[in-house]
mmCIF file of the C-alpha atoms, coordinates in Angstrom:
data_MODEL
# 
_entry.id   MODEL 
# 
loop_
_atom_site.group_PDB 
_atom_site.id 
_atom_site.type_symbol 
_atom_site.label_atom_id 
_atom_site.label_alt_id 
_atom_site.label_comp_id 
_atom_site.label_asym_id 
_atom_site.label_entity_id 
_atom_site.label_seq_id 
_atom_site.pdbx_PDB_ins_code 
_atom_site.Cartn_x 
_atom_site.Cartn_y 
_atom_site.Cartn_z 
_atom_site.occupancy 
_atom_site.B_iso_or_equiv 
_atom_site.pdbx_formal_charge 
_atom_site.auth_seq_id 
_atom_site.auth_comp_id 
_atom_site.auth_asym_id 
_atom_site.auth_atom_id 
_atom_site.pdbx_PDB_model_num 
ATOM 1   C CA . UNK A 1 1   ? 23.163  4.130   -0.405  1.00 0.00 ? 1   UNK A CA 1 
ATOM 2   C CA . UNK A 1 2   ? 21.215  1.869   -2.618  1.00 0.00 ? 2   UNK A CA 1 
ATOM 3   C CA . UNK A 1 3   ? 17.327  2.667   -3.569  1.00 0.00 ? 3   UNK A CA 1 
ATOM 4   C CA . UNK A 1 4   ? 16.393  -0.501  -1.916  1.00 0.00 ? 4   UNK A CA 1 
ATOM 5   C CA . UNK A 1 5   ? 18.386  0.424   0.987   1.00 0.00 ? 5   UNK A CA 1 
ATOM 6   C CA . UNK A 1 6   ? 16.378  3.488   1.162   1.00 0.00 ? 6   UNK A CA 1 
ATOM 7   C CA . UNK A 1 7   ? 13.305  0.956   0.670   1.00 0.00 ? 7   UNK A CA 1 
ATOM 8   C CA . UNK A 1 8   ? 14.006  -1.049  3.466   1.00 0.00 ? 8   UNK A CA 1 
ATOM 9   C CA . UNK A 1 9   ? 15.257  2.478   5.849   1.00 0.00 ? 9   UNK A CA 1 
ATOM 10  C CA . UNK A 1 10  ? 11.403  3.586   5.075   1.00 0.00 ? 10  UNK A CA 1 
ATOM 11  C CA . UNK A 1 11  ? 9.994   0.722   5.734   1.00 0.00 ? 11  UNK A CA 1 
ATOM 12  C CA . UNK A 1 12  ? 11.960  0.041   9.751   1.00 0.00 ? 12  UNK A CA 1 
ATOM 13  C CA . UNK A 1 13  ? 10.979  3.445   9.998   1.00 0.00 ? 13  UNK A CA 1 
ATOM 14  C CA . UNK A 1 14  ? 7.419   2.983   9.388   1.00 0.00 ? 14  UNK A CA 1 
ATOM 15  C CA . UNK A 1 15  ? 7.656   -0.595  11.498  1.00 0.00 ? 15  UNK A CA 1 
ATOM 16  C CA . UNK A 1 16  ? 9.590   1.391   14.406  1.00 0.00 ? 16  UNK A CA 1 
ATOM 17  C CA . UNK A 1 17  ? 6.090   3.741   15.061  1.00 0.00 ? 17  UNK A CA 1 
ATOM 18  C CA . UNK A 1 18  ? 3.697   0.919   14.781  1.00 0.00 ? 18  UNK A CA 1 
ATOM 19  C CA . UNK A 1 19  ? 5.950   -0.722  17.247  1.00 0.00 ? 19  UNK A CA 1 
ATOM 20  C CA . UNK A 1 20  ? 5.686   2.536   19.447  1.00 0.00 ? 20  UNK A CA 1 
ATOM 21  C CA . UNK A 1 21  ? 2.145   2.075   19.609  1.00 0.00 ? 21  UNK A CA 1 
ATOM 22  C CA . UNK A 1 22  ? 2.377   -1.074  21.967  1.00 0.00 ? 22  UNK A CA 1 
ATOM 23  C CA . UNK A 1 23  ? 3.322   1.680   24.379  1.00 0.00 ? 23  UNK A CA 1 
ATOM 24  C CA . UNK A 1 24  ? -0.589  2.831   24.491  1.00 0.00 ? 24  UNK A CA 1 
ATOM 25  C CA . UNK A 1 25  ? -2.339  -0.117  23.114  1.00 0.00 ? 25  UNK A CA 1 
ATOM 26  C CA . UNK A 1 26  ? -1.988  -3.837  23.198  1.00 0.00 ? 26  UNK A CA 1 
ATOM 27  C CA . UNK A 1 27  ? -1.526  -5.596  19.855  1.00 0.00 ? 27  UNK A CA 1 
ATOM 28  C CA . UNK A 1 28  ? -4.573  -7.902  20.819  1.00 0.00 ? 28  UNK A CA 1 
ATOM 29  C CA . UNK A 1 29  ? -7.372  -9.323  18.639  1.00 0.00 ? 29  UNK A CA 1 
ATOM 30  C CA . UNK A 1 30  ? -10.212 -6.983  20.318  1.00 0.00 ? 30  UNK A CA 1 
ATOM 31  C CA . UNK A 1 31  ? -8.346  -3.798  19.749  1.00 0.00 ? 31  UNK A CA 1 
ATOM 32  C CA . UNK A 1 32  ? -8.425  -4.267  15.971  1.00 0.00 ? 32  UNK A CA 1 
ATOM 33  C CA . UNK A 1 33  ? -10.645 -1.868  15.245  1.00 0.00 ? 33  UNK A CA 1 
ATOM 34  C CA . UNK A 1 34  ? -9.190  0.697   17.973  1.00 0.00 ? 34  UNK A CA 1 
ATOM 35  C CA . UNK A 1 35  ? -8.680  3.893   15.424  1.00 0.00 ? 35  UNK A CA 1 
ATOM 36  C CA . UNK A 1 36  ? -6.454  7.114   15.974  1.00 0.00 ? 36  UNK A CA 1 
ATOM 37  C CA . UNK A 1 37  ? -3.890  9.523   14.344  1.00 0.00 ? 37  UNK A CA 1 
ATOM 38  C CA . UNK A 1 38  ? -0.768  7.208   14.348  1.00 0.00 ? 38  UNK A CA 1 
ATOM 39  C CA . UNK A 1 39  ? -2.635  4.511   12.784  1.00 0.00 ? 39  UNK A CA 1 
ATOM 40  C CA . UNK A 1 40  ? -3.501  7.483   9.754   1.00 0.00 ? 40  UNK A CA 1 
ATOM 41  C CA . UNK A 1 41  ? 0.299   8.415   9.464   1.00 0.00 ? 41  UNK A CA 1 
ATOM 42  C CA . UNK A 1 42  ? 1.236   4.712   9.694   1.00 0.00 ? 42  UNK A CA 1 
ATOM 43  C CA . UNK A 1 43  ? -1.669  3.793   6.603   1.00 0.00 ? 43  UNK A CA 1 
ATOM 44  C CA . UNK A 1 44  ? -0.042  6.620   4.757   1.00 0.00 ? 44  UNK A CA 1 
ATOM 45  C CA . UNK A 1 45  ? 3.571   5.608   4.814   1.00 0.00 ? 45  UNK A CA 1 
ATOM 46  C CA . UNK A 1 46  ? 2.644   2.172   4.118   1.00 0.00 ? 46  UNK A CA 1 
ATOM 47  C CA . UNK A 1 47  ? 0.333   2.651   1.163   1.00 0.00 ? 47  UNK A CA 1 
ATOM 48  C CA . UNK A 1 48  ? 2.846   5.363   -0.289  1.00 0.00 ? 48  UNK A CA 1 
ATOM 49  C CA . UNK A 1 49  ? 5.862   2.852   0.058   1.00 0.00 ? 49  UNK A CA 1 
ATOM 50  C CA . UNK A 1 50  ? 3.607   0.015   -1.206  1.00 0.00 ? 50  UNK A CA 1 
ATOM 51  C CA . UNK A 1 51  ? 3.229   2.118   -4.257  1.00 0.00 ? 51  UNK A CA 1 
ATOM 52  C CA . UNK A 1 52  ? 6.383   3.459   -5.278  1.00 0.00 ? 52  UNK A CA 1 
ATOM 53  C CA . UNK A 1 53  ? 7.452   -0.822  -4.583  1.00 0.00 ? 53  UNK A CA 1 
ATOM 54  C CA . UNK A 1 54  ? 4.554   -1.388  -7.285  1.00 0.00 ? 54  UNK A CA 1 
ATOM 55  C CA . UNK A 1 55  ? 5.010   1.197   -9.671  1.00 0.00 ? 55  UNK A CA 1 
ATOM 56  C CA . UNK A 1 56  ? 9.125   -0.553  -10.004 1.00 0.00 ? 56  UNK A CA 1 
ATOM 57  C CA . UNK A 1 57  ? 8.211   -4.095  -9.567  1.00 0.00 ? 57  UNK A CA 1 
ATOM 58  C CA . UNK A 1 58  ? 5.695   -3.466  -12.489 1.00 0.00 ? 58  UNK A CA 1 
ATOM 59  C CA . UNK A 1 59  ? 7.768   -0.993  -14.468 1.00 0.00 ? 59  UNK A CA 1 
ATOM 60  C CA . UNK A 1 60  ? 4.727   1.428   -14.884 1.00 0.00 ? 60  UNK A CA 1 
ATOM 61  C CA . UNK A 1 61  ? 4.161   5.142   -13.027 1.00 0.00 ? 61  UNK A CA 1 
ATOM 62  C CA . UNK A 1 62  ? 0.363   4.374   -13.320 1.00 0.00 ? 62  UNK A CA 1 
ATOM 63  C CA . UNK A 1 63  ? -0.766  4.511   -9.416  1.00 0.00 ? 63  UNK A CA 1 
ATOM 64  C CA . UNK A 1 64  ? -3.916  2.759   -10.631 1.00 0.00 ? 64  UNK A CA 1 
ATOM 65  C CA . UNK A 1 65  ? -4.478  -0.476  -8.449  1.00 0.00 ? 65  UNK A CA 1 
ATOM 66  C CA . UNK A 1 66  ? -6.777  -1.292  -11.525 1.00 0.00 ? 66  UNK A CA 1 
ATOM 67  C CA . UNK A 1 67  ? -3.298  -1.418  -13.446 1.00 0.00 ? 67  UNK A CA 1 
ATOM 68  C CA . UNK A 1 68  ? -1.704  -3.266  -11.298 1.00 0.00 ? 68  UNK A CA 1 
ATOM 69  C CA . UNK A 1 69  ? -4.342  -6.073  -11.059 1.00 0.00 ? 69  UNK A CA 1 
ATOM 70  C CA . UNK A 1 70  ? -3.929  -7.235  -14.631 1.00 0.00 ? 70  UNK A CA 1 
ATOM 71  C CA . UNK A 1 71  ? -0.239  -8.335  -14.088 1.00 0.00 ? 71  UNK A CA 1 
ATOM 72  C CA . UNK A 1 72  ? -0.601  -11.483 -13.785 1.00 0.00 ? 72  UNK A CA 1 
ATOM 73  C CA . UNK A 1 73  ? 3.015   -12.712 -12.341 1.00 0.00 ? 73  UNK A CA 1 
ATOM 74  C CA . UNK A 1 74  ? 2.856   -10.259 -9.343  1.00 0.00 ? 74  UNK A CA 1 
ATOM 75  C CA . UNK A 1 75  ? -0.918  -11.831 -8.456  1.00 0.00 ? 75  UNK A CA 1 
ATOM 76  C CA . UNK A 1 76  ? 0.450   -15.182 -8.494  1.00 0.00 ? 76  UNK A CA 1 
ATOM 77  C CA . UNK A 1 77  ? 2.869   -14.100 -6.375  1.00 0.00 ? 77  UNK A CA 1 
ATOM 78  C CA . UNK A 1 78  ? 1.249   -12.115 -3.949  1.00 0.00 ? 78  UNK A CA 1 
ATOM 79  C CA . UNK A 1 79  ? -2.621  -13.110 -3.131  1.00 0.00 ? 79  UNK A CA 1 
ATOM 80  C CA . UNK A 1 80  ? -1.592  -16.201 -1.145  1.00 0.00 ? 80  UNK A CA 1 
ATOM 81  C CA . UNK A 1 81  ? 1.397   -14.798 0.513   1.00 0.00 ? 81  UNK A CA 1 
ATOM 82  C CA . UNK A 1 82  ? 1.269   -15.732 4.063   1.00 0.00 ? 82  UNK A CA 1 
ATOM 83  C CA . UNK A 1 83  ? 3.284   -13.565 6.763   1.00 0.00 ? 83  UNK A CA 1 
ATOM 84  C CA . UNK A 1 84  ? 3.123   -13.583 9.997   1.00 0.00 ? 84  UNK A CA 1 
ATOM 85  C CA . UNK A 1 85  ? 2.516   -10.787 12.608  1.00 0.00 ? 85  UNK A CA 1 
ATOM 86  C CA . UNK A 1 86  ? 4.678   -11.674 15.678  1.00 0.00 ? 86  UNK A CA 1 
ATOM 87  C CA . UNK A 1 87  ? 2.725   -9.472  18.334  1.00 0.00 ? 87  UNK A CA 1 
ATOM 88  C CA . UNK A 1 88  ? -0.487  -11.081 17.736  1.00 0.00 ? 88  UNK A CA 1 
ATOM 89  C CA . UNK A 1 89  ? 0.971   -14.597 17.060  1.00 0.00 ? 89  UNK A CA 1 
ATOM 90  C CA . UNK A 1 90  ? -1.062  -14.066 14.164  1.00 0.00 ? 90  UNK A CA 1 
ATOM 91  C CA . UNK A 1 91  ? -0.559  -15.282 9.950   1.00 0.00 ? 91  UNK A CA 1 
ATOM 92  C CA . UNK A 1 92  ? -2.258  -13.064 7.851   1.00 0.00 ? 92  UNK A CA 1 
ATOM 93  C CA . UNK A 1 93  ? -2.433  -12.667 4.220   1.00 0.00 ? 93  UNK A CA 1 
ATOM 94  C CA . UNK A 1 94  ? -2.519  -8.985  2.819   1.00 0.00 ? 94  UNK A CA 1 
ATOM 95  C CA . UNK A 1 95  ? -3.518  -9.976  -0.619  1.00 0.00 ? 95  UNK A CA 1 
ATOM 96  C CA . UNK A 1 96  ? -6.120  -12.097 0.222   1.00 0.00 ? 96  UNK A CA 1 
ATOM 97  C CA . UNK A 1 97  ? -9.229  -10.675 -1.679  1.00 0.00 ? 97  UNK A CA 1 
ATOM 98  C CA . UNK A 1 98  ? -7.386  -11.492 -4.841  1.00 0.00 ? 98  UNK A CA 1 
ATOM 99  C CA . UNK A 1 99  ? -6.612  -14.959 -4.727  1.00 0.00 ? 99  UNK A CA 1 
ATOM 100 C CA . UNK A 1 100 ? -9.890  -15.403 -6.989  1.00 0.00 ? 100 UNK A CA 1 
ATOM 101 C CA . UNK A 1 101 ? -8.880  -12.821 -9.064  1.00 0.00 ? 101 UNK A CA 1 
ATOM 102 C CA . UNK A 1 102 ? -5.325  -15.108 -9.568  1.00 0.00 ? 102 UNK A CA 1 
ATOM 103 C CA . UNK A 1 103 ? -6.925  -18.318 -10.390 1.00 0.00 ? 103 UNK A CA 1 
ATOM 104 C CA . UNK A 1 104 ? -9.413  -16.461 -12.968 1.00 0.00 ? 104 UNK A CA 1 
ATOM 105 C CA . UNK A 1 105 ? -6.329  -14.757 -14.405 1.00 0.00 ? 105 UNK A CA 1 
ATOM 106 C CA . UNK A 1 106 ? -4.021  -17.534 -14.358 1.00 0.00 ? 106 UNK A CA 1 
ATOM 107 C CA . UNK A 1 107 ? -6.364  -20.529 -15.325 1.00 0.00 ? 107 UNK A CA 1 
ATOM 108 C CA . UNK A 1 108 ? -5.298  -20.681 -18.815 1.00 0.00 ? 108 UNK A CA 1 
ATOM 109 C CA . UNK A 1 109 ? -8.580  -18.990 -20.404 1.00 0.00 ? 109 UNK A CA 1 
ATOM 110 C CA . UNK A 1 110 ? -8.526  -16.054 -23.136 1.00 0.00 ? 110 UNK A CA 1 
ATOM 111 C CA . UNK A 1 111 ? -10.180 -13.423 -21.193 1.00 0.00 ? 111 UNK A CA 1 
ATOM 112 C CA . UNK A 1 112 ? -10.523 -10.023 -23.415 1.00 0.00 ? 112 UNK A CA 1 
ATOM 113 C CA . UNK A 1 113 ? -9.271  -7.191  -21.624 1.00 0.00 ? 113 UNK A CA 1 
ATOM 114 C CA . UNK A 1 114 ? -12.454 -5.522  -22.316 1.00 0.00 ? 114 UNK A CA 1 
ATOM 115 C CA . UNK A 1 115 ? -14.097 -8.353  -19.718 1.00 0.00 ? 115 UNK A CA 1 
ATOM 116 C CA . UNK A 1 116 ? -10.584 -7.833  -17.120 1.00 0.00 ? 116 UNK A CA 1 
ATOM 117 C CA . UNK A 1 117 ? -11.306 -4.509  -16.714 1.00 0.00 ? 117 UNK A CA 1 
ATOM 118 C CA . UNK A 1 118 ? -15.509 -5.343  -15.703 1.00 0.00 ? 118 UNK A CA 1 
ATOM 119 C CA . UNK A 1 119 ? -13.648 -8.627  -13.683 1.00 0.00 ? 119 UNK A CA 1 
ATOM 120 C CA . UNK A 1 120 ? -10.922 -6.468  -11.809 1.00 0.00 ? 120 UNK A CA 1 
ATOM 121 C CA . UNK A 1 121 ? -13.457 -3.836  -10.312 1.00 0.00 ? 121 UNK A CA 1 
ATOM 122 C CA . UNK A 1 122 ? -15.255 -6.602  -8.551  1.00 0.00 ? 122 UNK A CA 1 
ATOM 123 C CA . UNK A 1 123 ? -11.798 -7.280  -6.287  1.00 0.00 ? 123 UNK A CA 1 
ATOM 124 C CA . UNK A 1 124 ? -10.394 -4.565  -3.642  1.00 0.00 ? 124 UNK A CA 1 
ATOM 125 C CA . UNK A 1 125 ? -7.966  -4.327  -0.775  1.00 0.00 ? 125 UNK A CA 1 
ATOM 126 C CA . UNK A 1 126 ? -9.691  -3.536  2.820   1.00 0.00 ? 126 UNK A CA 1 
ATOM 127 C CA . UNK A 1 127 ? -6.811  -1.689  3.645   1.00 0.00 ? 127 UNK A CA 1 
ATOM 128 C CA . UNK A 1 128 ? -6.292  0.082   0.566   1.00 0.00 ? 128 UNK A CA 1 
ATOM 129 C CA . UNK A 1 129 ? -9.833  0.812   0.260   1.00 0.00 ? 129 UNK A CA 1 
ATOM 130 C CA . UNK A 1 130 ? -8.964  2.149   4.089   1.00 0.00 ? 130 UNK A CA 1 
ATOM 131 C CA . UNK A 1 131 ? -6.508  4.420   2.450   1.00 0.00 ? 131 UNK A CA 1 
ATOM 132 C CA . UNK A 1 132 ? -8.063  5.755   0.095   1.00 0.00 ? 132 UNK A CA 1 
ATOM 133 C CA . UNK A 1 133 ? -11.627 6.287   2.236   1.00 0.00 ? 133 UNK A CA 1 
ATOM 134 C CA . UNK A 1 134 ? -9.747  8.208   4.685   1.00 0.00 ? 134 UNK A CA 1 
ATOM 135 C CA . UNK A 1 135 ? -7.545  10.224  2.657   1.00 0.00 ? 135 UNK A CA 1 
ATOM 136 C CA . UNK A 1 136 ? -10.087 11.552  0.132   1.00 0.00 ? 136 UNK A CA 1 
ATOM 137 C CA . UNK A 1 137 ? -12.920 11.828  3.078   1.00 0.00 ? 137 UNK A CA 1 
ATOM 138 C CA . UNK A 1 138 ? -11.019 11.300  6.831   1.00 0.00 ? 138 UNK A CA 1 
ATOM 139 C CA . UNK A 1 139 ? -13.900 13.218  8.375   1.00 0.00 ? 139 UNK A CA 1 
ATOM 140 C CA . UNK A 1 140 ? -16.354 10.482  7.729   1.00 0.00 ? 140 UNK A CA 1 
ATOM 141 C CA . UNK A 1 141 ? -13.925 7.240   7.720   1.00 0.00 ? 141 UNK A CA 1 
ATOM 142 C CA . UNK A 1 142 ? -11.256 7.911   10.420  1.00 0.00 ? 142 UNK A CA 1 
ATOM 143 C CA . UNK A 1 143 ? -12.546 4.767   12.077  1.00 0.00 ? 143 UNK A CA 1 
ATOM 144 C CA . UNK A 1 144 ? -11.363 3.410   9.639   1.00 0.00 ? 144 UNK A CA 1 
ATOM 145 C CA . UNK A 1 145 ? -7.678  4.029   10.514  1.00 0.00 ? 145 UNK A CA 1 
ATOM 146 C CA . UNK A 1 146 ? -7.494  1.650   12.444  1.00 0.00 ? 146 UNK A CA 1 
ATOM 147 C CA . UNK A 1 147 ? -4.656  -1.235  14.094  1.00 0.00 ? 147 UNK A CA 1 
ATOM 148 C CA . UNK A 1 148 ? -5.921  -3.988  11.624  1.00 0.00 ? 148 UNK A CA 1 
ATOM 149 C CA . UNK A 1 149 ? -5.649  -1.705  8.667   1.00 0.00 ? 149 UNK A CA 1 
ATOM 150 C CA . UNK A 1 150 ? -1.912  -0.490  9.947   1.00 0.00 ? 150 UNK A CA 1 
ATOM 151 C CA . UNK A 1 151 ? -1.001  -3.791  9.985   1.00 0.00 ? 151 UNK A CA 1 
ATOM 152 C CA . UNK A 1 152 ? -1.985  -4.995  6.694   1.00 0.00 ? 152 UNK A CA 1 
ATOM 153 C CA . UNK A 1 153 ? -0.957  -2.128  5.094   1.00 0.00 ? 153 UNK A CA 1 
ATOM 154 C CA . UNK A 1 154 ? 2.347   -2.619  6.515   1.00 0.00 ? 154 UNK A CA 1 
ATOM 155 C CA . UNK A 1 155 ? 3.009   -6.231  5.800   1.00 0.00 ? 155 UNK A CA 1 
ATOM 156 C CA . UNK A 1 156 ? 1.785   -5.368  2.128   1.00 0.00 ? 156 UNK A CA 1 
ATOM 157 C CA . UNK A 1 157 ? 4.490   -2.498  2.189   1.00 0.00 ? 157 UNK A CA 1 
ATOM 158 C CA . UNK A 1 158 ? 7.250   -5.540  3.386   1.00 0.00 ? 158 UNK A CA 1 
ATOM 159 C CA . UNK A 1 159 ? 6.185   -7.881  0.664   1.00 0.00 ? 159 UNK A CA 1 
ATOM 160 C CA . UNK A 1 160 ? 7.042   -5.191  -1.608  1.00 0.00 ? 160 UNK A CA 1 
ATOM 161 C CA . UNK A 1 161 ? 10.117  -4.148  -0.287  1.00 0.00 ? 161 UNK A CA 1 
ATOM 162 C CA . UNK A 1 162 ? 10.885  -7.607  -0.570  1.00 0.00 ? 162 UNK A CA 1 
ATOM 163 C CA . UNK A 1 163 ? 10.200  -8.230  -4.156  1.00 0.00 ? 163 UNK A CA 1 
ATOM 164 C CA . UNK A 1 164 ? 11.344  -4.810  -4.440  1.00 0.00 ? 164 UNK A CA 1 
ATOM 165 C CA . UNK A 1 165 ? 14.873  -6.265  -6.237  1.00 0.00 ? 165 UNK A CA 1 
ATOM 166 C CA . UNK A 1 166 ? 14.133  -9.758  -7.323  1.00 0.00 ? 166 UNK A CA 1 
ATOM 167 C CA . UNK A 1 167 ? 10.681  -9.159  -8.423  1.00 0.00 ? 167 UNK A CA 1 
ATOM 168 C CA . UNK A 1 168 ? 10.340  -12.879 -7.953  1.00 0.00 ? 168 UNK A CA 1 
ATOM 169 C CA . UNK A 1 169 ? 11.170  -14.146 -4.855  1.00 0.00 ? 169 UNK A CA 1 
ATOM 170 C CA . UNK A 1 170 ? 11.341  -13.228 -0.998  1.00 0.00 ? 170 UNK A CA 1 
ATOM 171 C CA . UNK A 1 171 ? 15.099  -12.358 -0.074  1.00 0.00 ? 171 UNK A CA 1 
ATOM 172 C CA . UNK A 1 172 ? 14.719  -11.341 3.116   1.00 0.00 ? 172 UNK A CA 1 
ATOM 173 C CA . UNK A 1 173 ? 12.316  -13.073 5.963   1.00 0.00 ? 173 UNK A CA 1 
ATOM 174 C CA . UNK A 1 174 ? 12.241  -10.186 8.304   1.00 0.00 ? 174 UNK A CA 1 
ATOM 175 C CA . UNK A 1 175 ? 13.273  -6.910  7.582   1.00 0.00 ? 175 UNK A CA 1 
ATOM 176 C CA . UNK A 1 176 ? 13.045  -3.702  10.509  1.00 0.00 ? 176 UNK A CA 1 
ATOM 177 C CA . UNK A 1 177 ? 12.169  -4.773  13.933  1.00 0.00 ? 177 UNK A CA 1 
ATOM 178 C CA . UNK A 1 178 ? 11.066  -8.027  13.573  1.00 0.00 ? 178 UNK A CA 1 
ATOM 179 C CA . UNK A 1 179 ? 7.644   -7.120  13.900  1.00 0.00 ? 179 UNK A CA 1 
ATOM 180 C CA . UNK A 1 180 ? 6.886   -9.311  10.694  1.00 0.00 ? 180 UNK A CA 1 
ATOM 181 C CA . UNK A 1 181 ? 8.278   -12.252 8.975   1.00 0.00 ? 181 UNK A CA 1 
ATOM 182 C CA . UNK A 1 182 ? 8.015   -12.581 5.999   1.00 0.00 ? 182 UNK A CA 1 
ATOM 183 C CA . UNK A 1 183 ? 8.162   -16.720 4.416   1.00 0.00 ? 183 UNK A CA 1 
ATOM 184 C CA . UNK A 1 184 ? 10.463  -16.731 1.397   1.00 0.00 ? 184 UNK A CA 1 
# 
């Protein structure tokens, strides 16, 4: 079996559970914030597939998000990638926060990389600030594994997968259940 066969096993695997939680909650805009145990594990998988996807696609074993904001190509990619969540009938966009952080990057100016590294601390993930809240303090931020942060992390996870091989473009519009599709 290829490694991005493996990839893409994790990743239906990590789809299948959230897609077991529509068995005790409805995929609905006011239970975003609804919090629990599965959405932790689900998080988890998804941030830990989302970085060994990164750590490839950008040929570095840094897991530094602070790293991985300075390449350039991947931001242009990724902060205006659009996918949409078929439960919800919803498009979201799981790179959202650093669509700023793109045009600033890619707008043709010198920029030191003294001044990247004061720019890049300015932009963060929700859900991978979600992550990282719970799993270095889960006592005090469990709320904040939550069904939007599942999500997120999970269609981040599926871009990467994606890219996972090409490194440039979308192969694959849905990959797993179906629960996402992915616009390539």
């Amino acid at each position: 079996m290829s490694e991005y066969q493996e990839l893409i096993d994790y990743y239906c695997y990590i789809e299948h559970r959230l897609n077991k939680v529509r068995d005790i909650i409805a995929f609905k805009d006011e239970n975003e914030t609804a919090f629990g145990w599965e959405f932790y594990n689900i998080i988890f998988l998804s941030c830990s597939l989302f970085e060994i996807c990164m750590k490839k696609y950008i040929n570095n074993d840094e897991g530094d998000m602070n790293v991985w904001k300075k390449n350039s190509e991947w931001l242009r990619f990724v902060s205006d990638k659009k996918i949409k969540f078929h439960p919800m009938y919803k498009e979201i966009i799981p790179f959202s926060e650093f669509h700023e952080l793109n045009m600033i990057f890619n707008s043709g100016k010198v920029i030191s990389e003294k001044d990247k590294e004061t720019i890049i601390k300015d932009f963060s993930l929700f859900w991978w600030n979600a992550y990282n809240d719970c799993k270095h303090d889960f006592i005090n931020n469990f709320e904040k594994a939550c069904l939007k942060n599942a999500i997120y992390s999970l269609g981040a996870a599926g871009i990467m997968v994606n890219l996972y091989n090409t490194k440039k473009v979308m192969t694959n519009p849905t990959i797993g259940n179906g629960l996402f599709y992915f616009d390539v």
